[in-house]
C-alpha positions as CSV (number, residue, x, y, z in Angstrom):
1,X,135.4,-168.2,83.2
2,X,132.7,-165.8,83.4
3,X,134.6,-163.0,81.8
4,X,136.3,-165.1,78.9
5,X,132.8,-166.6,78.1
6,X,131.6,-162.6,77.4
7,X,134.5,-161.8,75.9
8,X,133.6,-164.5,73.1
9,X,130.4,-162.9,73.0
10,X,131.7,-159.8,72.4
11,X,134.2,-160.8,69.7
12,X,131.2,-162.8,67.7
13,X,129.2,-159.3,67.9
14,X,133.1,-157.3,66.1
15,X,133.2,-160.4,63.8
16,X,129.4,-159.9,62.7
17,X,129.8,-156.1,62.1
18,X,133.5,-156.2,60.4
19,X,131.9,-159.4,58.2
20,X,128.5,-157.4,57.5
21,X,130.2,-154.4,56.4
22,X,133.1,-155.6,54.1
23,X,130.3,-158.1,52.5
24,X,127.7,-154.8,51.6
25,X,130.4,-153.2,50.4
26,X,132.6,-155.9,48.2
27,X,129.3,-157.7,47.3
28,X,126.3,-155.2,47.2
29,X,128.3,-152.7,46.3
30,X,126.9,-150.3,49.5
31,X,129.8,-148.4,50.0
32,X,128.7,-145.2,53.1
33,X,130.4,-143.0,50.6
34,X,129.8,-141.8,47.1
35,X,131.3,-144.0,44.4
36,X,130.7,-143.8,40.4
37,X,130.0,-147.5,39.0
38,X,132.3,-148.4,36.4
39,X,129.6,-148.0,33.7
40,X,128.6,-144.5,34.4
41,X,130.8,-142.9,31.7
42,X,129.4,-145.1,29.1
43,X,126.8,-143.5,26.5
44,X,124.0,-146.0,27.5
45,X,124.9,-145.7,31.4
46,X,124.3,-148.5,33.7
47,X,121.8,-151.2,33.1
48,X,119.1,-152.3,35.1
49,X,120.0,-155.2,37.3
50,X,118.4,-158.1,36.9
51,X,115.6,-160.0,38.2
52,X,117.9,-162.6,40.4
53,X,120.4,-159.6,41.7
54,X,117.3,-157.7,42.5
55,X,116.0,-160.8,44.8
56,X,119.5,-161.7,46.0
57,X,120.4,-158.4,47.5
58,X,116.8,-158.4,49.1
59,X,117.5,-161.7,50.7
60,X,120.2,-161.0,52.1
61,X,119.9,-157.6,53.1
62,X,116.5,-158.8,55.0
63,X,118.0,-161.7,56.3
64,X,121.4,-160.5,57.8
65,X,119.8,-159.7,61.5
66,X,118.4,-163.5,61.7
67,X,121.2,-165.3,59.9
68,X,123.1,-163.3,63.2
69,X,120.7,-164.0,65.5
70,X,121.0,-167.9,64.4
71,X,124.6,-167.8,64.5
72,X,124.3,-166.2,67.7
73,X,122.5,-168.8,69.7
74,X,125.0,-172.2,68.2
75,X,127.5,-170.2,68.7
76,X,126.4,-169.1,72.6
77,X,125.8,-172.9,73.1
78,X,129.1,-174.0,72.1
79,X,130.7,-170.8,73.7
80,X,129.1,-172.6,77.3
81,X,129.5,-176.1,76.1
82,X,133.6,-175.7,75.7
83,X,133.9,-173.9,79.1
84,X,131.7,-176.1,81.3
85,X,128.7,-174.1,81.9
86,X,126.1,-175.8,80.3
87,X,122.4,-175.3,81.4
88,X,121.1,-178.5,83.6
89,X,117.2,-179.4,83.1
């Protein structure tokens, strides 16, 4: 039980990194290698982005170690509560 119960764990903590990465890089648009954007042949080049993509990419990119975290914990709790080793008070 013991094993399986860290072996959850450890799959939450794969499933965070794989879902973190692939959502900075088809979302944000982080990728950890060069890459023109589209608009960067255009005459004018690339405009600004806006004031709500500015705060959205802040947001998130400040809140993706909590939002974990969060996840984290419900998801320890149910982890114990499906295999019987809940914490008596």
């Amino acid at each position: 039980m013991k094993g399986l119960r860290y072996l959850a764990y450890l799959a939450f903590a794969v499933g965070a990194f794989i879902f973190w990465s692939l959502f900075y890089m088809l979302v944000l648009g982080a990728f950890p290698f060069p890459v023109e954007p589209e608009c960067a042949l255009e005459p004018g080049g690339c405009p600004p982005p806006s004031a709500w993509e500015q705060l959205f990419s802040l947001v998130v990119i400040f809140g993706t170690i909590p939002l974990t975290v969060i996840l984290f914990v419900f998801f320890r709790l149910w982890v114990r509560k499906r295999l019987g080793l809940q914490d008596q008070w």
